[in-house]
N, C-alpha and C positions, 0 to 999 in steps of 0.2 A: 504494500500500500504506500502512499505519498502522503505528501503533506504542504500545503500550498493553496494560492488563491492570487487568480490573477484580478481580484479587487484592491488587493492590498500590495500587491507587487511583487511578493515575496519567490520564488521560483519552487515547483514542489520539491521536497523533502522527503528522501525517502524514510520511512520508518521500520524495514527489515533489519533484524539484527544483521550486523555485519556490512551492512553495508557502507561503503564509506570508512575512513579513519575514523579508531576506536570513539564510535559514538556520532563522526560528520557527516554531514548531507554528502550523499552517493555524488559520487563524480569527483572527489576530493582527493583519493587514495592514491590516484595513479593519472601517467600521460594522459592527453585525452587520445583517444579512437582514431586510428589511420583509415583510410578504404585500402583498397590492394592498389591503388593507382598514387598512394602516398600523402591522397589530401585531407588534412584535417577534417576531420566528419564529429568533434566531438562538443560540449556546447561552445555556444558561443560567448563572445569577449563579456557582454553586459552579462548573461546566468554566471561566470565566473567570476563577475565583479563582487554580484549577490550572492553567493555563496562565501567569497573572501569576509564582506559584511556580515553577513549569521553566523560566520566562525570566528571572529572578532569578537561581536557581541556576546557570544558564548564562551571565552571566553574571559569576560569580565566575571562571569560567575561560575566559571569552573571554580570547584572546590580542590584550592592546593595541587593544580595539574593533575589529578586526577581521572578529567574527563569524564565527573560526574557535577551535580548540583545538588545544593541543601534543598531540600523541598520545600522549607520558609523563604524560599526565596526564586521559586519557580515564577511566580504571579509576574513578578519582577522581570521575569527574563522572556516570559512570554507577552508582554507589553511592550517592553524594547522590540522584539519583533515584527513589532507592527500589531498586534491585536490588543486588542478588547483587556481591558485591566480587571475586569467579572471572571471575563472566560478564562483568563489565569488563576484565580483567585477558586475556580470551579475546579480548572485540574489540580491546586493541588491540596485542595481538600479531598476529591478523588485517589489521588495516590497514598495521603496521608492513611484514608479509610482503607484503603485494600493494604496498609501494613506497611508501607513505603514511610517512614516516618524520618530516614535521615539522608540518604545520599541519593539520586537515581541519577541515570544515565541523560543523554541527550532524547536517545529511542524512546525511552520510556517516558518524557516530557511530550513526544514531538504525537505519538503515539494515543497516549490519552488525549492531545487536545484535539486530535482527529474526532477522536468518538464524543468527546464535549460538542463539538462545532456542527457533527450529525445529527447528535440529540438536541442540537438547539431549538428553542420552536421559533416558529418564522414569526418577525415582528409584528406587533400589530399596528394596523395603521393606527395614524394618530385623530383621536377624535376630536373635533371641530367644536369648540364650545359658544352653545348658540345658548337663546334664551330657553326654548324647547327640551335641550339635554340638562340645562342647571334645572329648570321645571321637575325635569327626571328625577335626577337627582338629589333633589332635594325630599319629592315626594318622598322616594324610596327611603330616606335618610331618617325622614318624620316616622313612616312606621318601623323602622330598624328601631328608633329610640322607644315608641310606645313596646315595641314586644319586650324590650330590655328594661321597659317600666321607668325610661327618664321622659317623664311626661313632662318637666318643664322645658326640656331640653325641643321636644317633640312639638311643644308648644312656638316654641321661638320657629323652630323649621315650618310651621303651617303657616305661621304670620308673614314669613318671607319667602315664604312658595304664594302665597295671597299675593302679596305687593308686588312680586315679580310678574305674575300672571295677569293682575289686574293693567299694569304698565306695557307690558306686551299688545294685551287684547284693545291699549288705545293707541299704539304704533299701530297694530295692524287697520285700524279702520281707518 
């Protein structure tokens, strides 16, 4: 499997053990690729610029040359990469949970944030606040507070779902 998104620029990553220098994105380890007619066939200048960058920023938080990371500091290193400061923060509560509590690998980083990014659920749009959805809102708000018995609370929400609605219904005419 990879690991990558050409939203974020980043070039995929592979995440098979072994591939690549102990722990690097694949294509790092060796020459690149001849064809039999001697021409470079292997990537090109800009994915080995980004590759040189992922292994830079990697590491900054190699633990002790090791060619592993603390897992307190995954979130860290998966934001430097360009993503989501959550989605880091998800794998390595993720790794933390499956028992991973102090070193992991690059694989193991690059790997869980695969299956983070798959299981992500897709955004929701954002909703447009009109007078209609606060009317909603507010409604549903007033009987939230009556079932939980804060009837003053439930009081103030009628009064200003009234005054809202009343101010609407003389915009609209």
């Amino acid at each position: 499997p990879t690991f990558g998104s050409e939203s974020s620029g980043l070039p995929a990553l592979s995440a098979a053990p072994g591939a690549g220098r102990a722990g690097w994105p694949q294509g790092t380890s060796s020459a690149p690729a001849m064809s039999d007619d001697g021409q470079n066939c292997g990537p090109s200048d800009d994915y080995k610029g980004q590759i040189v960058s992922i292994q830079q920023i990697f590491a900054q938080f190699d633990y002790e040359g090791t060619g592993k990371v603390k897992v307190d500091r995954v979130s860290e290193l998966i934001a430097s990469l360009g993503r989501e400061l959550r989605l880091g923060r998800e794998v390595a509560r993720q790794l933390a949970e499956s028992g991973l509590t102090d070193l992991v690998s690059f694989e193991e980083v690059v790997q869980r944030l695969k299956r983070v990014e798959e299981n992500a659920p897709e955004p929701q749009a954002v909703e447009t606040t009109t007078p209609l959805t606060l009317l909603k809102r507010l409604l549903a708000y007033r009987k939230k507070c009556e079932a939980n018995g804060e009837y003053v609370e439930a009081q103030k929400a009628r009064r200003k779902y009234e005054e809202l609605r009343a101010k609407e219904e003389g915009r609209v005419r």
